[in-house]
PQR file with spaces between the fields and no chain letter, atoms N, CA, C, O and H, PARSE charges and radii, in Angstrom:
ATOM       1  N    UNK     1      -0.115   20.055  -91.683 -0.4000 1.5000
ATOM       2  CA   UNK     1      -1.248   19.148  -91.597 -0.0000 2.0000
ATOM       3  C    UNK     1      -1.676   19.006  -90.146  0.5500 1.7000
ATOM       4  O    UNK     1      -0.813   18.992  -89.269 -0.5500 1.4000
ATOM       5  N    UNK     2      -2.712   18.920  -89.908 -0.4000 1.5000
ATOM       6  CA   UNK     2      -3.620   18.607  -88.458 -0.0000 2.0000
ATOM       7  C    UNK     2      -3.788   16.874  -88.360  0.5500 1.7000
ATOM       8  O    UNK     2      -3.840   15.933  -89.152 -0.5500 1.4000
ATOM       9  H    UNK     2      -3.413   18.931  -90.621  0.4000 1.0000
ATOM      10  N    UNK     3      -3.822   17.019  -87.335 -0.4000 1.5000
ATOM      11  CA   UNK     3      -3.358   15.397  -86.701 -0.0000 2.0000
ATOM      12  C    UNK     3      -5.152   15.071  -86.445  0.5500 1.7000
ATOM      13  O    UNK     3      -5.851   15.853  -85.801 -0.5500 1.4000
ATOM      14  H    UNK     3      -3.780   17.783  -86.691  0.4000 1.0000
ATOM      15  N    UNK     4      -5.627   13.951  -86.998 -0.4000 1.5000
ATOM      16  CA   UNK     4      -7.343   13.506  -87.288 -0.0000 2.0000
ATOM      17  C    UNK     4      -7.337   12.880  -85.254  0.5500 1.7000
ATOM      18  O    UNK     4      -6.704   12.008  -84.659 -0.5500 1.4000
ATOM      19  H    UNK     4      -5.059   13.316  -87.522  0.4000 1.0000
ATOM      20  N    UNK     5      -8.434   13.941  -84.807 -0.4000 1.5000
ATOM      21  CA   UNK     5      -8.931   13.543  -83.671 -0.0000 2.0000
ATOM      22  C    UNK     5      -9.941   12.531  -83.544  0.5500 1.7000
ATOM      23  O    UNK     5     -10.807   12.402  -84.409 -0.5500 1.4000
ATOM      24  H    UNK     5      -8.948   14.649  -85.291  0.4000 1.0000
ATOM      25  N    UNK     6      -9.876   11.627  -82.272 -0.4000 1.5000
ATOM      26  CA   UNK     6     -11.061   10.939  -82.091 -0.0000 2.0000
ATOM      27  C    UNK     6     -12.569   11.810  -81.680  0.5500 1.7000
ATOM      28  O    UNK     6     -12.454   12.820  -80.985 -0.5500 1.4000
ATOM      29  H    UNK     6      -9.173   11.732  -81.569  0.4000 1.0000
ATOM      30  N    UNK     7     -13.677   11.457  -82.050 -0.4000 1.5000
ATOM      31  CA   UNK     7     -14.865   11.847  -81.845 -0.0000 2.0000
ATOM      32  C    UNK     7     -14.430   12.305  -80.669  0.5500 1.7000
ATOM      33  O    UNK     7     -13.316   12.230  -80.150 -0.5500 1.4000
ATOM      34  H    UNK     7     -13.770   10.637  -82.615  0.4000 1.0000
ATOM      35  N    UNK     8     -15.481   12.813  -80.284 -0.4000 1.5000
ATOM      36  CA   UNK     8     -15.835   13.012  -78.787 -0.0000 2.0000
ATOM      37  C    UNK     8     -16.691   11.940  -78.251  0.5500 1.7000
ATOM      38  O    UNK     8     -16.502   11.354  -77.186 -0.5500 1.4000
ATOM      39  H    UNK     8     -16.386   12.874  -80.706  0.4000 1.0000
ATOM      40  N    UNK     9     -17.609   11.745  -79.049 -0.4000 1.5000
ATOM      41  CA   UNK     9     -18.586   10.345  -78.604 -0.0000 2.0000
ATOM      42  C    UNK     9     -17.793    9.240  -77.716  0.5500 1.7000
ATOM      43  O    UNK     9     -18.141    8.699  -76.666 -0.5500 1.4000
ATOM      44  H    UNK     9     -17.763   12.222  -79.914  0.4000 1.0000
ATOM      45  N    UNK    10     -16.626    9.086  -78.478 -0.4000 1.5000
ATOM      46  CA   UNK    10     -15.630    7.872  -78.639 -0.0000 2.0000
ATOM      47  C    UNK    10     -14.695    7.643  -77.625  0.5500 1.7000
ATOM      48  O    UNK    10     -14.574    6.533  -77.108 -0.5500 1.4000
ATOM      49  H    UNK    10     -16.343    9.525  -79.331  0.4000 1.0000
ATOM      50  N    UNK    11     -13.899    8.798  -77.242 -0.4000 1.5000
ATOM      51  CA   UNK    11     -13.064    9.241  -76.585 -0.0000 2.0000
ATOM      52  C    UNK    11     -13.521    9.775  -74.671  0.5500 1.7000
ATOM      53  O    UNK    11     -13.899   10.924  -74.440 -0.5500 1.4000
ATOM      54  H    UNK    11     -13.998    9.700  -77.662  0.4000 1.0000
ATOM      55  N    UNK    12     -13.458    9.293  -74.157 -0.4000 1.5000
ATOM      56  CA   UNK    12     -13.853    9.167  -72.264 -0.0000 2.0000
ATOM      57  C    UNK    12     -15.150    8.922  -72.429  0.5500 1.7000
ATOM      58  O    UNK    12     -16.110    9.680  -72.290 -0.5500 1.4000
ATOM      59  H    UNK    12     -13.152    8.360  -74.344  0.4000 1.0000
ATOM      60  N    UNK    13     -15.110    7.983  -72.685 -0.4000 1.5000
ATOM      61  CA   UNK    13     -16.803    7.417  -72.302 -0.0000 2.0000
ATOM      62  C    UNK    13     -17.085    6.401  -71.505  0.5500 1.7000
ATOM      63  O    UNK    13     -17.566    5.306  -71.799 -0.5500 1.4000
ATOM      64  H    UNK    13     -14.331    7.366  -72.797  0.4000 1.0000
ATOM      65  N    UNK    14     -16.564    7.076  -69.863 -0.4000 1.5000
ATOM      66  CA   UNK    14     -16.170    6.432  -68.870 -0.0000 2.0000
ATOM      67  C    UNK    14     -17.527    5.876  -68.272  0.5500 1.7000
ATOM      68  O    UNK    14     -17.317    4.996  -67.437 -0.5500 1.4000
ATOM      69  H    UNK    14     -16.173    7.965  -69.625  0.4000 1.0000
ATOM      70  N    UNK    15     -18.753    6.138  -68.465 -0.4000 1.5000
ATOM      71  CA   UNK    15     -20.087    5.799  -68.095 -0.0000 2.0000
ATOM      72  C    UNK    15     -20.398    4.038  -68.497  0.5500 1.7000
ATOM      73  O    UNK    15     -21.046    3.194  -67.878 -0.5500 1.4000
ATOM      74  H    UNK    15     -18.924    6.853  -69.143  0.4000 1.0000
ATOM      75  N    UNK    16     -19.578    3.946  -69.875 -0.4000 1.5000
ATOM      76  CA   UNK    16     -20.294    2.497  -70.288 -0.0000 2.0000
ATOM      77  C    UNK    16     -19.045    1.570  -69.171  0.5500 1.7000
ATOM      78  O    UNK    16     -19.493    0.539  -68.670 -0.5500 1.4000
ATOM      79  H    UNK    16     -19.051    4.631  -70.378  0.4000 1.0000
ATOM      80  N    UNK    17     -17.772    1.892  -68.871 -0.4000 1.5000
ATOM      81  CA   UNK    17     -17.173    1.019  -68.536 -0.0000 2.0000
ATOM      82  C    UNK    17     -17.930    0.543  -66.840  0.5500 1.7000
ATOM      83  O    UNK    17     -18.439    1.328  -66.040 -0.5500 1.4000
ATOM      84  H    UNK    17     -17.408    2.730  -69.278  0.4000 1.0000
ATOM      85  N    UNK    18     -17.747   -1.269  -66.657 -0.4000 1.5000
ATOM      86  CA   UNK    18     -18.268   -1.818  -65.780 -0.0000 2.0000
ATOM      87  C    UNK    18     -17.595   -1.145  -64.416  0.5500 1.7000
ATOM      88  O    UNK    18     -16.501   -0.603  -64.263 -0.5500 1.4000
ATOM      89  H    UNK    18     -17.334   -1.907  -67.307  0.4000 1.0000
ATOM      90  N    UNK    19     -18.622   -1.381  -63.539 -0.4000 1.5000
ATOM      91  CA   UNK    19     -18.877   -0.646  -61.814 -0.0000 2.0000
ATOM      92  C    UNK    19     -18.855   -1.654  -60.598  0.5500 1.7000
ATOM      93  O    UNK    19     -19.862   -2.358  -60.676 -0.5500 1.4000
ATOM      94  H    UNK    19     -19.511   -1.822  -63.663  0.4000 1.0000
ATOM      95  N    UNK    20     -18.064   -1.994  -59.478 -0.4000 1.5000
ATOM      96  CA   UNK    20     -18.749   -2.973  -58.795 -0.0000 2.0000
ATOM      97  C    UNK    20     -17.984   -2.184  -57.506  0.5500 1.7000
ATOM      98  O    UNK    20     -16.941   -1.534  -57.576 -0.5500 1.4000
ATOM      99  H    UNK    20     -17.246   -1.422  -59.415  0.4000 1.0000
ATOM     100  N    UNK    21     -19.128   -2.529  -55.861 -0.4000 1.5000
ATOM     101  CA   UNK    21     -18.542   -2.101  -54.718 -0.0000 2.0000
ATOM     102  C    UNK    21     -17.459   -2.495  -53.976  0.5500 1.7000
ATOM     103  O    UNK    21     -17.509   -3.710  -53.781 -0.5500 1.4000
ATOM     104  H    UNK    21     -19.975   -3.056  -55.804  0.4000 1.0000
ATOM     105  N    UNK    22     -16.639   -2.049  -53.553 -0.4000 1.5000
ATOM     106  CA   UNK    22     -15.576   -2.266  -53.129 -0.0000 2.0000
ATOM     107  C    UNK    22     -16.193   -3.296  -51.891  0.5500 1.7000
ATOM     108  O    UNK    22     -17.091   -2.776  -51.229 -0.5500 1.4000
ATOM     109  H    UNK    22     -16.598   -1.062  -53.711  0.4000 1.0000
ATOM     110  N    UNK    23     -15.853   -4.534  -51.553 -0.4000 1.5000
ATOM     111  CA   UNK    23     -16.249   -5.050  -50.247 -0.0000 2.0000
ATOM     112  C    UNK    23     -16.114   -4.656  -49.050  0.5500 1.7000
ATOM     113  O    UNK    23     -16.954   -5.033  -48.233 -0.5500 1.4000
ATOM     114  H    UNK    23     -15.123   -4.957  -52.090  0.4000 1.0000
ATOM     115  N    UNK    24     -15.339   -4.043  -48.749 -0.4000 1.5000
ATOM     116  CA   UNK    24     -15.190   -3.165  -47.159 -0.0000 2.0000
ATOM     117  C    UNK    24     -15.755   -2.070  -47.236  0.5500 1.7000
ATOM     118  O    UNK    24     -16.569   -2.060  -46.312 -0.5500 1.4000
ATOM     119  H    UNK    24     -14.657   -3.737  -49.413  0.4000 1.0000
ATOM     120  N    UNK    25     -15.814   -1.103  -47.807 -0.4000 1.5000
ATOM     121  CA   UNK    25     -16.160   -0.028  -47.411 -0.0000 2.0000
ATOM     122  C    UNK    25     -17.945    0.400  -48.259  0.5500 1.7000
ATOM     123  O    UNK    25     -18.820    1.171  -47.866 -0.5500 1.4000
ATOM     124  H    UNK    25     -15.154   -1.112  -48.557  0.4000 1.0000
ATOM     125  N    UNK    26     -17.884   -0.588  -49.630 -0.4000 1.5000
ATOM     126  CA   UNK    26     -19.421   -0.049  -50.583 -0.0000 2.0000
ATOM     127  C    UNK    26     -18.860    0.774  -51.430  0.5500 1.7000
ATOM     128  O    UNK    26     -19.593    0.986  -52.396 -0.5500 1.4000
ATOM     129  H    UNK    26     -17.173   -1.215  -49.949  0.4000 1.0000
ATOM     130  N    UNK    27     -17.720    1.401  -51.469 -0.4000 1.5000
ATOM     131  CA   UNK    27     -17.618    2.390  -52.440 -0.0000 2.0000
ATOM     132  C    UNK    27     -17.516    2.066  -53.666  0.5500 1.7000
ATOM     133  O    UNK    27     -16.750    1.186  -54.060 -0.5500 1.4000
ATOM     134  H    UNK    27     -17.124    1.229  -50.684  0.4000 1.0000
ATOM     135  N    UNK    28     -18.595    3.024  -54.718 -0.4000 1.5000
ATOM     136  CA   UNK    28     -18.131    1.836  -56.045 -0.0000 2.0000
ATOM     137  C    UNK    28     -16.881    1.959  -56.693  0.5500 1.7000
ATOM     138  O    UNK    28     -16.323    3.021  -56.415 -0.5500 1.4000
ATOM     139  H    UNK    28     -19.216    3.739  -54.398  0.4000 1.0000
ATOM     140  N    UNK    29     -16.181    1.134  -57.560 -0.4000 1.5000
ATOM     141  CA   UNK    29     -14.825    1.432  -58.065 -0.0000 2.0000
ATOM     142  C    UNK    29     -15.452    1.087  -59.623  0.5500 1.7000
ATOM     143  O    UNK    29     -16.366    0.295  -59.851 -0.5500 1.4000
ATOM     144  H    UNK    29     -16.634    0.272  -57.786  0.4000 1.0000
ATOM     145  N    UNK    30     -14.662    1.950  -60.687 -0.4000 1.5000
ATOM     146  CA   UNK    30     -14.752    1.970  -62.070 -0.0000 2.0000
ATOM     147  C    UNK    30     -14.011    1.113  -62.322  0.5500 1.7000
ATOM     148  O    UNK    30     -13.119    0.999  -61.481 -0.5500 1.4000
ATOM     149  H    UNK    30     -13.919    2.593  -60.502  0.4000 1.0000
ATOM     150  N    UNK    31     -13.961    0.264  -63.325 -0.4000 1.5000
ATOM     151  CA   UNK    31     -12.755    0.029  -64.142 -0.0000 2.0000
ATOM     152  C    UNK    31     -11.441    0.677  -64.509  0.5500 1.7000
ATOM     153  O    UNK    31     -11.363    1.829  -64.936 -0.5500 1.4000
ATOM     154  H    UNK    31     -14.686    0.357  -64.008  0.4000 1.0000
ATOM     155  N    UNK    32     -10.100   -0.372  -64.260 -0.4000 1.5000
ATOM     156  CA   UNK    32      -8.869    0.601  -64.836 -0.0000 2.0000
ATOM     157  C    UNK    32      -8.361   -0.305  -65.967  0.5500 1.7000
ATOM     158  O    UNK    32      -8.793   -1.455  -66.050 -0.5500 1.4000
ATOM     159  H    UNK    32     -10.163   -1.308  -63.913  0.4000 1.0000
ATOM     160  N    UNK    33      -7.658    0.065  -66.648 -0.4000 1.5000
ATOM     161  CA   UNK    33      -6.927   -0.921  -67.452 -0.0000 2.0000
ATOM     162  C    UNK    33      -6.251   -1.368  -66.520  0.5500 1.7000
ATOM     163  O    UNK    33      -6.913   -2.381  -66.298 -0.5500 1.4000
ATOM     164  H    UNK    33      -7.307    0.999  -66.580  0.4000 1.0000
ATOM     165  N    UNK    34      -5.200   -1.404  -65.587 -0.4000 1.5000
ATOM     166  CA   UNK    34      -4.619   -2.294  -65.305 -0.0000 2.0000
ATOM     167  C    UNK    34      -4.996   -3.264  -64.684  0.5500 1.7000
ATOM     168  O    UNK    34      -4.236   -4.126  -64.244 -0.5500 1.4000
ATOM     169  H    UNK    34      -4.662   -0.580  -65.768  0.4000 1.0000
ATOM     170  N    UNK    35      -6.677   -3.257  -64.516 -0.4000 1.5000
ATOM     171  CA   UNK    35      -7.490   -4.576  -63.729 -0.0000 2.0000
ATOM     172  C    UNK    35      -8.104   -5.169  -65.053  0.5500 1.7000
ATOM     173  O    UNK    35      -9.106   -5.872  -64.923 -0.5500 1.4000
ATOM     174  H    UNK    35      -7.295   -2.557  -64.874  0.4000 1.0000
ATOM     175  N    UNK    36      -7.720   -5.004  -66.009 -0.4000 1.5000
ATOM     176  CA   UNK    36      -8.044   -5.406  -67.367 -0.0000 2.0000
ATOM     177  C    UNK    36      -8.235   -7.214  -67.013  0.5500 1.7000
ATOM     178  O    UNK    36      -9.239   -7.903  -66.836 -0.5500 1.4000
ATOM     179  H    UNK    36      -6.905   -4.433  -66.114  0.4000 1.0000
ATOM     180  N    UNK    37      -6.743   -7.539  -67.020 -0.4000 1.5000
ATOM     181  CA   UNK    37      -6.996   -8.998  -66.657 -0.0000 2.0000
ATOM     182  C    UNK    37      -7.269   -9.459  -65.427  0.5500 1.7000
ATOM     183  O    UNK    37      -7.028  -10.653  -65.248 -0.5500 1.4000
ATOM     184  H    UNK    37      -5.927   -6.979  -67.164  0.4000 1.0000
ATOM     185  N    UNK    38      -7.651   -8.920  -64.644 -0.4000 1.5000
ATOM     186  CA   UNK    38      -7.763   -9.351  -63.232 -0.0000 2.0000
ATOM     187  C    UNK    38      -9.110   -8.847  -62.505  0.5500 1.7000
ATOM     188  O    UNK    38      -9.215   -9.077  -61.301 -0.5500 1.4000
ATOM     189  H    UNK    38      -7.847   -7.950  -64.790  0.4000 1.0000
ATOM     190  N    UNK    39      -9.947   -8.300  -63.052 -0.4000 1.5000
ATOM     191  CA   UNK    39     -11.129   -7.537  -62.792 -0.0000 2.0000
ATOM     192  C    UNK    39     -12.141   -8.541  -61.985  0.5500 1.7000
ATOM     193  O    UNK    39     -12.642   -8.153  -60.929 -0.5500 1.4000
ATOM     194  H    UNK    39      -9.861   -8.113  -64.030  0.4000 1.0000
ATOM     195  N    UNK    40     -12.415   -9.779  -62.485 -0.4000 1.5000
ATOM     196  CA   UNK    40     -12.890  -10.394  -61.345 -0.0000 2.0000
ATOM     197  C    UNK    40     -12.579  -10.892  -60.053  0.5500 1.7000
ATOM     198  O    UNK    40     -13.282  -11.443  -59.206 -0.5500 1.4000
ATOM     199  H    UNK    40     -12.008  -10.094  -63.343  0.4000 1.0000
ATOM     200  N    UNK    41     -11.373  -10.583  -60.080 -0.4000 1.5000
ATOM     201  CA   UNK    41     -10.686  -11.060  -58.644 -0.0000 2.0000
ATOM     202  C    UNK    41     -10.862   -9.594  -57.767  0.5500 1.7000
ATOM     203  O    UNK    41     -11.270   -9.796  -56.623 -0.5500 1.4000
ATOM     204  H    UNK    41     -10.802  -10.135  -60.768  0.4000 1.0000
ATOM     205  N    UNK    42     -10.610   -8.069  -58.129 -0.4000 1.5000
ATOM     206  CA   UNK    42     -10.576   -7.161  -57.706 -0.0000 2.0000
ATOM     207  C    UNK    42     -11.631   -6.786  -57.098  0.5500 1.7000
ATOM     208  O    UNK    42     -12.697   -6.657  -57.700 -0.5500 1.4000
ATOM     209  H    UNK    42     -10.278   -7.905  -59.058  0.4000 1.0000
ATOM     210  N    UNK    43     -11.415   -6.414  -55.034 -0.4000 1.5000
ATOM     211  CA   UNK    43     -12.558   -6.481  -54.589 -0.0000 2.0000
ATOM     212  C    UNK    43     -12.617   -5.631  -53.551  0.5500 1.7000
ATOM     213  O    UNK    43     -13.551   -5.507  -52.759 -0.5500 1.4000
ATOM     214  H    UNK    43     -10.549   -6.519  -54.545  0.4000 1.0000
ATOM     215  N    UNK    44     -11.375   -4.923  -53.580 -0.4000 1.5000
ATOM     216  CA   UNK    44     -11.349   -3.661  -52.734 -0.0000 2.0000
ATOM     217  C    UNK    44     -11.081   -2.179  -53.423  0.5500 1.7000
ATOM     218  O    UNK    44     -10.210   -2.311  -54.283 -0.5500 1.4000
ATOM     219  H    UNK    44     -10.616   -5.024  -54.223  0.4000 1.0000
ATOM     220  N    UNK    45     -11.395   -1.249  -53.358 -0.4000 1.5000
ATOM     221  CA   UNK    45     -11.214   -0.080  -53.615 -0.0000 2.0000
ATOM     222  C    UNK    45      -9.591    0.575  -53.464  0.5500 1.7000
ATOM     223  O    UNK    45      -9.118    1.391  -54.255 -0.5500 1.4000
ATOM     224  H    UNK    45     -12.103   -1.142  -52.660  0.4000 1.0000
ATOM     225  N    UNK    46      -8.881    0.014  -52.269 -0.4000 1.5000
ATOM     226  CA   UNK    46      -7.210    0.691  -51.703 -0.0000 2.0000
ATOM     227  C    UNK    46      -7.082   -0.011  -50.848  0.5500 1.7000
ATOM     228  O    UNK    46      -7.864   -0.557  -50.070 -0.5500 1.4000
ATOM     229  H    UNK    46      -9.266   -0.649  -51.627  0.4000 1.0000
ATOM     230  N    UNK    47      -5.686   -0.010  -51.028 -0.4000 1.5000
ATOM     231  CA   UNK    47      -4.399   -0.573  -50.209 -0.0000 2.0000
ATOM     232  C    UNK    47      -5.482   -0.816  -48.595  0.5500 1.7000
ATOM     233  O    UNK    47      -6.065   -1.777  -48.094 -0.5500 1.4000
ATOM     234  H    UNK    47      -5.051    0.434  -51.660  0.4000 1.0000
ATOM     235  N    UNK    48      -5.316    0.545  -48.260 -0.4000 1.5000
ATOM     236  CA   UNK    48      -5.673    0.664  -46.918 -0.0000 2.0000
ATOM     237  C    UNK    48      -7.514   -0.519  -46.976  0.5500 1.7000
ATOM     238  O    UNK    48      -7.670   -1.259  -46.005 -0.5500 1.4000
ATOM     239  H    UNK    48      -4.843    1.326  -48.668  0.4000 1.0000
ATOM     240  N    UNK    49      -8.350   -0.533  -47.801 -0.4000 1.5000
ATOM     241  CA   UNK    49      -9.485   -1.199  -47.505 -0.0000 2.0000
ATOM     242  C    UNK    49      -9.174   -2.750  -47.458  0.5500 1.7000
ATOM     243  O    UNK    49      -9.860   -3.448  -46.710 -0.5500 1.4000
ATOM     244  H    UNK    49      -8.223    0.068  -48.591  0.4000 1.0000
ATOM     245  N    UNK    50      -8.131   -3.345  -48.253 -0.4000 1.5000
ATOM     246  CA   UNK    50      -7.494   -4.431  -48.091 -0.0000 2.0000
ATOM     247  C    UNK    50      -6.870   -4.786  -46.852  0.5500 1.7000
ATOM     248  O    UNK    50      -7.270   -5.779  -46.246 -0.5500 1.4000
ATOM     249  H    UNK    50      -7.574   -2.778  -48.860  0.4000 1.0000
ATOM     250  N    UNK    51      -5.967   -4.108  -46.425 -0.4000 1.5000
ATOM     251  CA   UNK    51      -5.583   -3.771  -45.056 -0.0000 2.0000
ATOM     252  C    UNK    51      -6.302   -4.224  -43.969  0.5500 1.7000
ATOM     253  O    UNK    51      -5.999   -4.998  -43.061 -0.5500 1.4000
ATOM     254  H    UNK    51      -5.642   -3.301  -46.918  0.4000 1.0000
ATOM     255  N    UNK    52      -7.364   -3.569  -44.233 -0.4000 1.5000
ATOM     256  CA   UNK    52      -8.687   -3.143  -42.791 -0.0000 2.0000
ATOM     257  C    UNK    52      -9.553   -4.554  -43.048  0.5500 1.7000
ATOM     258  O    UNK    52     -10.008   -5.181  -42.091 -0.5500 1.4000
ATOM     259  H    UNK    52      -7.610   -2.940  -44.971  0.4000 1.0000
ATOM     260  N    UNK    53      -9.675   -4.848  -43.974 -0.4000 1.5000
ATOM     261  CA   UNK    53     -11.322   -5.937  -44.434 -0.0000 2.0000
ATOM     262  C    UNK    53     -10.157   -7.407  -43.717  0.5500 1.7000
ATOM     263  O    UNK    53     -10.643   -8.332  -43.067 -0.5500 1.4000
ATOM     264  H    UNK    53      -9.305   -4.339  -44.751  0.4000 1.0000
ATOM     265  N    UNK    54      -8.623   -7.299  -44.034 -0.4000 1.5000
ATOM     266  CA   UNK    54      -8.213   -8.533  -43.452 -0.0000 2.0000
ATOM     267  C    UNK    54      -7.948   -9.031  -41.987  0.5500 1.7000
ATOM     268  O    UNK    54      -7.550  -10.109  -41.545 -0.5500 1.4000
ATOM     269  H    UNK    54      -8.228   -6.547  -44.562  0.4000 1.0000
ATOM     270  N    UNK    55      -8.332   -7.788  -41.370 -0.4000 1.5000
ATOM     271  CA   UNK    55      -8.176   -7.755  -39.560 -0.0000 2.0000
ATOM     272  C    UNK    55      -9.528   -7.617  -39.008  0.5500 1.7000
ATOM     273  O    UNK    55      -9.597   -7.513  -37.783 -0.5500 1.4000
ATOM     274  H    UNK    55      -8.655   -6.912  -41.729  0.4000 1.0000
ATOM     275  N    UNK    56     -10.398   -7.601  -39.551 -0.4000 1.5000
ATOM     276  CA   UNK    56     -11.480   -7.507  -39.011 -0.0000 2.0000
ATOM     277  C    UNK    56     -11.809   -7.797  -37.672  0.5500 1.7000
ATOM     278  O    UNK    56     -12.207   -6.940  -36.884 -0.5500 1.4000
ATOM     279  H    UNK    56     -10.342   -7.685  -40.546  0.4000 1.0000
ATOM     280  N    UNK    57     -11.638   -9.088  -37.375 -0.4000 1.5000
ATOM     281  CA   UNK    57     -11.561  -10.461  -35.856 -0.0000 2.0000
ATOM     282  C    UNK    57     -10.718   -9.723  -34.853  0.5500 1.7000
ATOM     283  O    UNK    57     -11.070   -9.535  -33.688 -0.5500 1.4000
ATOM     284  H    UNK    57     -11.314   -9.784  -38.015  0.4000 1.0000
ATOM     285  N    UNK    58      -9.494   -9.284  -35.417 -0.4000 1.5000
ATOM     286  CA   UNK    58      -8.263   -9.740  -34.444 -0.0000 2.0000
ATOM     287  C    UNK    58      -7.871   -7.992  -34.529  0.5500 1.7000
ATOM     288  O    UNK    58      -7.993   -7.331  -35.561 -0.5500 1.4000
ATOM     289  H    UNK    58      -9.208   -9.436  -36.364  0.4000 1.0000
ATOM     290  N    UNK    59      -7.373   -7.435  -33.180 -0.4000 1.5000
ATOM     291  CA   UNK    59      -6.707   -6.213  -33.286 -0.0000 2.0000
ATOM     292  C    UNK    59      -5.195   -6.215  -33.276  0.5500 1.7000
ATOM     293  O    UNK    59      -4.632   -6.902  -32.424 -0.5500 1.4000
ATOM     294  H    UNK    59      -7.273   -7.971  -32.342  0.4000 1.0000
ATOM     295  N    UNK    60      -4.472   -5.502  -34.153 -0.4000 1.5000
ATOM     296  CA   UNK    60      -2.598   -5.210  -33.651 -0.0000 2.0000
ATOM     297  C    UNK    60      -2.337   -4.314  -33.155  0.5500 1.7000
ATOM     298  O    UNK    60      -2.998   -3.296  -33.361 -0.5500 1.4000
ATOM     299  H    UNK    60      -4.929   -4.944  -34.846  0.4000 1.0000
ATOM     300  N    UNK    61      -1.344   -4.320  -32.359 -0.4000 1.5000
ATOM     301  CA   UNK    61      -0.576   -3.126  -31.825 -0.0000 2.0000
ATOM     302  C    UNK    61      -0.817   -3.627  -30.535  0.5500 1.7000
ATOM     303  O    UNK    61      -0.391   -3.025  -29.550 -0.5500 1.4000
ATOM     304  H    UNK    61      -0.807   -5.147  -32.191  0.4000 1.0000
């Protein structure tokens, strides 16, 4: 027996999921599941843009 596939329609239809710019840099970021519950708080793109957007003022080293 063959195992019943999802559509294709159905299956990566990464276009409808919501888009917003990362605040430091503009880049847009897609949706992941693991920002499932946390998606409105999420406001950087990476580690490193989090990093950078919180030193802005002040230099280290």
């Amino acid at each position: 027996m063959t195992a019943a596939k999802a559509p294709a329609a159905v299956k990566g239809l990464k276009a409808a999921l919501p888009v917003k710019p990362c605040q430091h840099c503009g880049r847009p970021m897609g949706w992941r599941k693991r920002w499932a519950r946390c998606w409105a708080e999420v406001r950087y793109c990476s580690e490193a843009c989090r990093r950078q957007a919180g030193c802005r003022g002040a230099r280290h080293g």
